[in-house]
N, C-alpha and C positions, 0 to 999 in steps of 0.2 A: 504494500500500500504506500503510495507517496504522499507526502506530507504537502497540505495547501500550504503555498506561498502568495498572499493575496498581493494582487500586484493592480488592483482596480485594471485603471484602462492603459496600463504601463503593458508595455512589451514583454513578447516571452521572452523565457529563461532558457537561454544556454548553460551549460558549466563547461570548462578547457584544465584537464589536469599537466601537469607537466611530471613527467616522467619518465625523461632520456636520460638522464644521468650514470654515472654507477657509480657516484659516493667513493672518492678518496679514501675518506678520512676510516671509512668501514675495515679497510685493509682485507678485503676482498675481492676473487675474481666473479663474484655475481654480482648484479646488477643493487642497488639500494633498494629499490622497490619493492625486488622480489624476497629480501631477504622477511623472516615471518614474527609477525607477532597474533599472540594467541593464535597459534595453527594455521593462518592465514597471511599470504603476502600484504604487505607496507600498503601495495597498490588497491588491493581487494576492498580492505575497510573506507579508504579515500571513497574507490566506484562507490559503494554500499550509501555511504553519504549522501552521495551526490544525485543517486537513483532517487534517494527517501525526498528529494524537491520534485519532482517529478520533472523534470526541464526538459523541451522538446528533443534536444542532443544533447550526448556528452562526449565530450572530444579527448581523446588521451595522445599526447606528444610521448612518439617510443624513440628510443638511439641504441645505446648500449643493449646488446640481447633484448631486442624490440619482437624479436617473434615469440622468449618465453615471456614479455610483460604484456604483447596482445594475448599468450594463450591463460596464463593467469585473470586477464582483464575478462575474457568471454568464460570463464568457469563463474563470475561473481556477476557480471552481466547478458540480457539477452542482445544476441547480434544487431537486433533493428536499435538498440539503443543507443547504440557504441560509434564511432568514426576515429582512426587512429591516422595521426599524422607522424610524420619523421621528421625527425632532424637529425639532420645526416652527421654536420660539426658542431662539436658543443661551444658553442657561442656565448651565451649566455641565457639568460631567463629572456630576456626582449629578444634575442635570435628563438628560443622555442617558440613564443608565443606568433614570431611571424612568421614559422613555417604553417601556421594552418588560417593563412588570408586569404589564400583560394578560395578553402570552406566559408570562410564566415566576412570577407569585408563587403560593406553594403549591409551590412543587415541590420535590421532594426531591434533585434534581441536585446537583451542586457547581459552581459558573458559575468561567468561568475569563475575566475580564476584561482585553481586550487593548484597545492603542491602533494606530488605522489609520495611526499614522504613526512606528512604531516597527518597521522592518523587516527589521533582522538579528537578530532573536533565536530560536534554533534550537530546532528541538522537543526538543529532549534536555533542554535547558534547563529549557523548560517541563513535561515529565515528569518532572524531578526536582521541582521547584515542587509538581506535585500531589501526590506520595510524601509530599513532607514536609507539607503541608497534612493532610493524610488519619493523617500517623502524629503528630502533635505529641500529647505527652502519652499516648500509645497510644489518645488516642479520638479526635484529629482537631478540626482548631482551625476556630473560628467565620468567620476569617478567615485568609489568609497574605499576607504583602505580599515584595516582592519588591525588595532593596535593591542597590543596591553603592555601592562607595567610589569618590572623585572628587575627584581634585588640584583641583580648580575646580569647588567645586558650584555655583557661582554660576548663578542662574536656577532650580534645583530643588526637590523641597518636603524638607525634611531629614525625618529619620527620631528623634523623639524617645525617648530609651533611658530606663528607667528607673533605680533604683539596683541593682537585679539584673541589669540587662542586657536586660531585657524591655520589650517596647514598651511604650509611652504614648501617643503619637498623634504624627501628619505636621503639618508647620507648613509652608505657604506661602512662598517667599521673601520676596514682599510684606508677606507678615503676622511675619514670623520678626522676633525680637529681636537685639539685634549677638549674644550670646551663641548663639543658636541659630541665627545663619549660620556660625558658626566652625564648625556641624557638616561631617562631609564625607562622611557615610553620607546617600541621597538614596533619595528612592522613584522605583524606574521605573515606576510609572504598572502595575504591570502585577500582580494580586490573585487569588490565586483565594477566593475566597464559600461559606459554606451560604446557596444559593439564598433559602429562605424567612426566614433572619432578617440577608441581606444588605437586603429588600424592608422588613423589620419596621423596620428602624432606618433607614434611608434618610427614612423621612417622616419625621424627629426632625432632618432635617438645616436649616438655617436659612443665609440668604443675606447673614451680618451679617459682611464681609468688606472688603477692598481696592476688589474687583472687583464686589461685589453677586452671584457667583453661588453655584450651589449643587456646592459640591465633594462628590466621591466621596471623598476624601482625607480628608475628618471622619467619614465611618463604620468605618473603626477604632479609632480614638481613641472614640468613642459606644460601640462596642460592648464595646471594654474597659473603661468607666467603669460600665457593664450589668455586667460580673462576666464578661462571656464570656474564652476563650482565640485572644489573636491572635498569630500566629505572624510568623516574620521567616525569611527564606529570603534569605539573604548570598548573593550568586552572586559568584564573583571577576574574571568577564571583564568590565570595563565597556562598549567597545566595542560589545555585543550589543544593549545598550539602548538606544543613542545614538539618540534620535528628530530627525527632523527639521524645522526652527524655519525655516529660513531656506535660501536659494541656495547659499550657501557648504557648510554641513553637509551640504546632498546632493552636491556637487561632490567633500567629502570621501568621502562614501561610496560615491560612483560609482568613486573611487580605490582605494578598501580592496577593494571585490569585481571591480575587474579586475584587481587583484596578483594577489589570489588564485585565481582564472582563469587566469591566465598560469600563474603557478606551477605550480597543476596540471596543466597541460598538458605544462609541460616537464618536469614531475619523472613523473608516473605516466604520461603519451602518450607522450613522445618526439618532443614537436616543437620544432623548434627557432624561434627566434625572434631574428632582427639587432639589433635594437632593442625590447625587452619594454615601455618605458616609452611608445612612438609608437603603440603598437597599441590598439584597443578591442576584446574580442573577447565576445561575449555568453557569458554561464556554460552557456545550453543549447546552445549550436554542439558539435560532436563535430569534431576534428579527427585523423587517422590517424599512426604514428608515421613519423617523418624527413621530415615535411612541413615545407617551411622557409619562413616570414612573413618577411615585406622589413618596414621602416618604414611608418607611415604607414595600416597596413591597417586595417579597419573590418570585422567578423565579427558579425551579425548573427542576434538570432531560434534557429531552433533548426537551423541551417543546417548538411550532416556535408560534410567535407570529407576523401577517401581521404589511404591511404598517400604517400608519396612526393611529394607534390604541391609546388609550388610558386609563391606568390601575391607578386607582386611589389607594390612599394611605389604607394601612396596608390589600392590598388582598395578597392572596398565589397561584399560579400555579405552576404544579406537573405536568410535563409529559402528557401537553394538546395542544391543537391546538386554536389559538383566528385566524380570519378573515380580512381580510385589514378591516378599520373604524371601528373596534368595539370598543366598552366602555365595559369596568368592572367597577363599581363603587366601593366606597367601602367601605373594610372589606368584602370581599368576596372567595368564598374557591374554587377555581377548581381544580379536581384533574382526572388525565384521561379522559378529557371530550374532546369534539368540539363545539366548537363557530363559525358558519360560518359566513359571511361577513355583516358587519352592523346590530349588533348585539349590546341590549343593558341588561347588569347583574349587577343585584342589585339594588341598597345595601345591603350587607349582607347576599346574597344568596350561595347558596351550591349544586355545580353541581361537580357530582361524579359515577363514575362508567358504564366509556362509556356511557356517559348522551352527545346528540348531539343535538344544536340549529341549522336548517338551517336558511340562509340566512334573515336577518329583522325579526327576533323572537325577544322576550323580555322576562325577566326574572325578576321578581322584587323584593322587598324586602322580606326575610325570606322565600324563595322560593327554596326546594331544588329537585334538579334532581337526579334520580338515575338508570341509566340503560334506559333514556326514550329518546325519540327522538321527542324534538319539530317541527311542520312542517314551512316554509316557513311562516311568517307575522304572527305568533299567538304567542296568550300573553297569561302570569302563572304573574301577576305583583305584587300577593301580600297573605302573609300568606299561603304557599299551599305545599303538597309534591305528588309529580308523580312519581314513582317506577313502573318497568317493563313495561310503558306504551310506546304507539305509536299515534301520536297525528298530525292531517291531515295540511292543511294549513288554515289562516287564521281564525282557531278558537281561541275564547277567555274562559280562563280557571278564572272563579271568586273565588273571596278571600274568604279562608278557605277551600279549594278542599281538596280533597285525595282519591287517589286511595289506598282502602285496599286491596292489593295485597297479605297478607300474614296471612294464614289460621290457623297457628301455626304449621304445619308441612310444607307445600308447597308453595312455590313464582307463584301465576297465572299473567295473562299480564291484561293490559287491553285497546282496541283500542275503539280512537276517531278522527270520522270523518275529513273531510273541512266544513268549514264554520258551525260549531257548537258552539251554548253558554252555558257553560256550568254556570250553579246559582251558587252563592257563599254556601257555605258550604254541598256543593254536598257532599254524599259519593257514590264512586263507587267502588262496591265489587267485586272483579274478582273472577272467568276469567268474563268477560265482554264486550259488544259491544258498542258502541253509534255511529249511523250511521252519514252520512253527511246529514247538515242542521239542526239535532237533538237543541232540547232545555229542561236542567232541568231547573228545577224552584227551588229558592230559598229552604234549607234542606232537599231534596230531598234525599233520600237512594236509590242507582238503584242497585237491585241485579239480573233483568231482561234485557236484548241485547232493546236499544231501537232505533226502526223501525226510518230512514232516513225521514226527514220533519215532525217530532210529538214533540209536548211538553210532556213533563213527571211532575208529582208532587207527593209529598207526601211519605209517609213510609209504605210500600215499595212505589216505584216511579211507576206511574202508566200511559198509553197516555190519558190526557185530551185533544190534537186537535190534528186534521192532518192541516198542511199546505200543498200552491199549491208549488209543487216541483220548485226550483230552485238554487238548492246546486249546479250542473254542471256548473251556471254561470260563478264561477268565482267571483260572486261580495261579 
């Protein structure tokens, strides 16, 4: 759903992210953008932003690895929403923003200019940004720039005031004089534009600087010096703007949005948590109330975890589903899986790969899933791996199992019944059958489908009885 930005009879809304760079200061060979916070690329949370205005386009400037920051950009956006420009030399911010004047000069939009590496700043934020862009003076200012205050501006471009309190133009820290560092009003990088005479004065920018490049940061000041009205939009939350330069400031920020992830968990969910400081837990997970986190846990992706549940210390979930009352024990790894309701995993086990326990399954220790579907009431409780298998209710899988599933060229399946026991250190080589009721017997090799109420033994597994049928029971 996007967020109304009421603009009366003002023009729509563009947004133009900028996101060519790759960040020196990171000491990385990927790009800034893509590098992640909470699970999620730099760039993702910007798009997410910028979708919640609803604005006719959103335009993303790519450079540096431009084809993994569009394929990041289109996993968080739909393709009709998106237009991506290049900029082929990194110029500066006024060289990004004029590689996309094809797309946009002449238009009568209002561009709302963000950076791909400034990613908590909340659309509320930036709807109020456009309100007051749109109402300065009652006819709506040629530019708005977006400031706040900072015990340490150090690094920033200050925001120069006039003697009425009106802009004048952004200074560079590079280029700032001692008098105009002692500012502590900063620009966040972050403007909204009249589209067509952001483009008009842009060419008038000149690369006569520190750095040789072409700042976005001097078309304010240009267009104020034009006679136009540039507005200033004070935000008081600094925090929101805090872009990221370096390892450390994302470390920071990785910090700030799991508080507040916990937080919310324990104050609106009701889940409780041993240790809130140990835990990682992704902001899109859903966790149930009186579910209670051990230290150490790792909550992942958009993974829902029910009521009551219980996840013991140093397990991981990745984009899985746990059941009201389940237990994970742990040191435990799910990843893509389902756990359905009372439900017990581990210690130390490894469900992976649309691996699904229904209802009162068990899972025990060094026991890993992959691609298999445990039934309703049957246990795998120890030493075992089950790959591409399907496995009925209430049968019991013995320690040391495996399904060899995998021929060297081809993955085969391999089904097991209800109410079968399967012997410990069974191998079952697929494709293969083991009907209901079935029983191996202790190392048993079955390379053979064996027949519904028969014991098998031996190498290969062979039927030493038939039992009287009553696999239908139920018992």
């Amino acid at each position: 759903m996007g967020m109304s930005v009421s603009q009366g009879e003002h023009t729509p809304l563009d947004v133009l992210i900028l996101a060519a760079g790759l960040g020196t200061r990171m000491r990385s060979s990927i790009a800034k953008v893509l590098h992640q916070l909470d699970g999620r690329p730099l760039i993702n949370h910007v798009c997410r932003t910028a979708a919640a205005l609803a604005p006719q386009k959103i335009y993303v400037v790519v450079g540096h690895q431009g084809e993994d920051v569009q394929s990041a950009v289109l996993s968080e956006l739909y393709e009709e929403q998106v237009e991506f420009v290049w900029q082929h030399k990194q110029l500066g911010t006024g060289d990004a923003v004029n590689a996309a004047r094809e797309l946009l000069q002449g238009s009568e939009s209002t561009l709302l200019v963000l950076s791909g590496d400034v990613p908590m700043v909340r659309p509320e934020t930036l709807a109020a940004l456009i309100q007051h862009h749109h109402a300065h003076r009652g006819r709506g200012a040629a530019c708005t720039v977006l400031t706040v205050k900072l015990k340490d501006p150090s690094g920033y471009g200050r925001v120069v005031r006039g003697d009425e309190g009106l802009f004048e133009r952004i200074v560079e820290q590079k280029d700032a004089t001692d008098d105009e560092r002692s500012i502590d009003e900063i620009n966040a990088g972050i403007y909204c534009f009249q589209t067509e005479k952001l483009f008009a004065t842009l060419s008038k920018v000149q690369n006569e600087n520190a750095q040789g490049e072409y700042y976005l940061t001097d078309v304010p000041g240009l267009l104020k010096a034009e006679g136009e009205d540039v507005a200033i939009y004070k935000h008081g939350e600094s925090r929101e703007i805090e872009g990221v330069n370096n390892r450390v400031q994302l470390a920071d920020l990785e910090r700030i949005v799991n508080r507040a992830t916990i937080s919310k968990m324990m104050l609106d969910y009701g889940v409780s948590f041993i240790d809130s400081k140990n835990c990682r837990i992704s902001s899109e997970a859903r966790i149930g109330r009186d579910t209670i986190i051990h230290p150490g846990v790792t909550i992942e992706g958009k993974s829902e975890i029910g009521d009551g549940c219980e996840i013991r210390a140093g397990t991981r979930i990745t984009d899985s589903k746990i059941g009201y009352g389940s237990t994970i024990l742990d040191n435990c790894l799910v990843i893509n899986a389902e756990v359905g309701r009372n439900c017990t995993v581990g210690p130390m086990a490894h469900l992976r790969g649309h691996a699904v326990m229904a209802e009162n399954a068990k899972v025990g220790n060094f026991v890993e899933l992959k691609n298999t579907k445990l039934g309703a009431g049957s246990k795998a409780s120890h030493l075992t791996y089950l790959g591409d298998a399907t496995i009925g209710e209430k049968t019991n899988i013995g320690a040391g199992t495996i399904t060899c599933n995998y021929d060297g060229k081809n993955k085969h399946p391999t089904e097991i019944g209800n109410n079968v026991k399967i012997g410990s250190d069974t191998m079952l080589v697929a494709p293969v059958k083991v009907g209901d009721g079935a029983v191996t017997a202790a190392g048993s090799v079955v390379i053979e489908d064996v027949p519904a109420d028969s014991l098998v033994a031996g190498v290969p597994a062979k039927v030493k009885k038939k039992f009287e049928s009553d696999s239908g029971s139920g018992s």
